[in-house]
C-alpha positions as CSV (number, residue, x, y, z in Angstrom):
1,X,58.2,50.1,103.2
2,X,58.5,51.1,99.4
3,X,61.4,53.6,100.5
4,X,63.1,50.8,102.6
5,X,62.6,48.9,99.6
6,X,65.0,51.4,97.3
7,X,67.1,52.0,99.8
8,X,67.8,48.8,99.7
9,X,67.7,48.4,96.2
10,X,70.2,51.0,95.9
11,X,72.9,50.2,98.3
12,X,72.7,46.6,96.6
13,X,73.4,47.6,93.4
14,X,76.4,49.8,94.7
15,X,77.3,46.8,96.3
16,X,77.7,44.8,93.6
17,X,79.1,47.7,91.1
18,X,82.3,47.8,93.8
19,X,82.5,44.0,94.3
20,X,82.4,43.0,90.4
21,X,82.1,46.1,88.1
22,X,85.9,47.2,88.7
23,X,87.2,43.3,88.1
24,X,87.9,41.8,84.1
25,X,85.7,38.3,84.6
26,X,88.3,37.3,81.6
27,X,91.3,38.0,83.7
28,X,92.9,34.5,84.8
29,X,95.8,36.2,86.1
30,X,97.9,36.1,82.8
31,X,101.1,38.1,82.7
32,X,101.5,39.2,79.5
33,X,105.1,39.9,78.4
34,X,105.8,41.6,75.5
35,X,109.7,41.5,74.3
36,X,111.5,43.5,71.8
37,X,113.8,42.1,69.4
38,X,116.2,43.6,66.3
39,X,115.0,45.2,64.0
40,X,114.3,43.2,60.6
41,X,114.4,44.7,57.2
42,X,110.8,45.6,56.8
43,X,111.4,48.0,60.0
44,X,114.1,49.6,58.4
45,X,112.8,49.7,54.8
46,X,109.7,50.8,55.5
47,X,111.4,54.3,57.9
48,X,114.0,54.1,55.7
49,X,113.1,53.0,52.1
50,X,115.8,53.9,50.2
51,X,118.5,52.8,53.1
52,X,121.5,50.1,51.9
53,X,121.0,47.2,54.3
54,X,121.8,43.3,54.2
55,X,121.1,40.5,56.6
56,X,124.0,38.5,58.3
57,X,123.6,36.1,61.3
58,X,119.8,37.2,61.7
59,X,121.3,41.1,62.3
60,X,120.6,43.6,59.8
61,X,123.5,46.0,59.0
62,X,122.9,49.4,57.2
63,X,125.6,52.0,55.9
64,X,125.6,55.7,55.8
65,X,125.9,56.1,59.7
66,X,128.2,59.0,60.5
67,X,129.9,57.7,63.5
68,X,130.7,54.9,61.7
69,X,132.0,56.8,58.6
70,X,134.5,59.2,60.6
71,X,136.2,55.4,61.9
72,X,139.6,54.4,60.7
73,X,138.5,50.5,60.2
74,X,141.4,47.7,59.4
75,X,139.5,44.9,57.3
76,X,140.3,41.6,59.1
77,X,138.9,38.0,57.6
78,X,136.0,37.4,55.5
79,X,132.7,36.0,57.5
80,X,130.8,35.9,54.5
81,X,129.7,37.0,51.0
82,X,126.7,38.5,49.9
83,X,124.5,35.8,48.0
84,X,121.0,37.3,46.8
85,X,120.2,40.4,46.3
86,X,116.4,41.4,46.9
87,X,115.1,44.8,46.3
88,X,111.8,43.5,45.6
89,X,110.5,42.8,48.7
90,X,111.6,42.7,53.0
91,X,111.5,39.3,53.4
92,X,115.4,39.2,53.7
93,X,117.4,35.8,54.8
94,X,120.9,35.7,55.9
95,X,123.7,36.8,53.3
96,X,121.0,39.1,51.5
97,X,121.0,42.8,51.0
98,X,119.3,45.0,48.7
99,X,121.9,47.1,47.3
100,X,125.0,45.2,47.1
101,X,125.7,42.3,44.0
102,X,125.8,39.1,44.5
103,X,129.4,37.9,45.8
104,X,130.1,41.0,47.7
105,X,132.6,39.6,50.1
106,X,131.9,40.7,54.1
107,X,134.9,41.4,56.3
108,X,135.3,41.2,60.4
109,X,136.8,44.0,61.1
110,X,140.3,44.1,63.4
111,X,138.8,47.1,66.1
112,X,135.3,45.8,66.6
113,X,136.5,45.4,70.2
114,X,137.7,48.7,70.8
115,X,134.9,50.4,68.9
116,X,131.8,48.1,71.1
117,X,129.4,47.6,68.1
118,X,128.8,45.6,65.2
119,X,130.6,46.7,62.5
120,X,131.5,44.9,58.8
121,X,133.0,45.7,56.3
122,X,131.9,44.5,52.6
123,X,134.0,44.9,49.6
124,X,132.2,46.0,46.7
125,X,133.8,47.2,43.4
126,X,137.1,47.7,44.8
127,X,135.2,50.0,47.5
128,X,135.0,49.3,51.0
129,X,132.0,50.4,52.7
130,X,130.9,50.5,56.4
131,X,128.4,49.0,57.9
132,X,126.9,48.6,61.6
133,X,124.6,46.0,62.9
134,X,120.8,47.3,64.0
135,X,120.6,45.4,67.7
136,X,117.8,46.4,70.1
137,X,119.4,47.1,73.5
């Protein structure tokens, strides 16, 4: 009887270890969905510390990008000026950069079409420099 008994015993506990050990007793049948968005400043500052960024409609745009730099770019209207300057810290708001002055002017630029990216142009110091927009997708 005592070896009926383990048996028993044994393809119980088997039993339950399929029925419940393999399931999450937590698990209320929650999707989790994870999304990706643009990158903010602190992203690119922190791979990036000493890049030249600024923050315009909730996109950050950074210069130095080669493709960019080789483009022949027609400066169109100004969208906006640049109105704080942090280099402080990465909590950045719109019309903020970190390298530009205060009243940099921002410029649409006449081929954003044809070139398919975000691209501005800021005048600084009689100097225009190029910038592209950092969008996830």
């Amino acid at each position: 009887m005592l070896k009926l008994s383990k048996t028993v015993l044994v393809a119980a506990t088997f039993m339950l270890l399929t029925a419940f050990g393999c399931t999450n007793p937590l698990d209320t049948n929650v999707v989790e969905v994870h999304t990706t968005g643009n990158p903010d400043a602190e992203e690119i500052l922190t791979l990036e510390p000493e890049a030249d960024i600024f923050q315009f409609e909730g996109v950050i745009y950074k210069t130095g990008n080669d493709w960019v730099e080789e483009m022949t770019l027609t400066k169109e209207e100004q969208v906006g000026e640049i109105t704080t300057r942090n280099d402080i810290n990465t909590n950045f708001e719109n019309n903020m950069a970190n390298k530009l002055p205060v009243g940099a002017k921002i410029y649409s630029v006449k081929e954003s079409k044809e070139v398919g990216g975000l691209i501005l142009l800021v005048e600084s110091e009689g100097e225009l420099i190029k910038y592209v927009g950092l969008v996830e997708g």
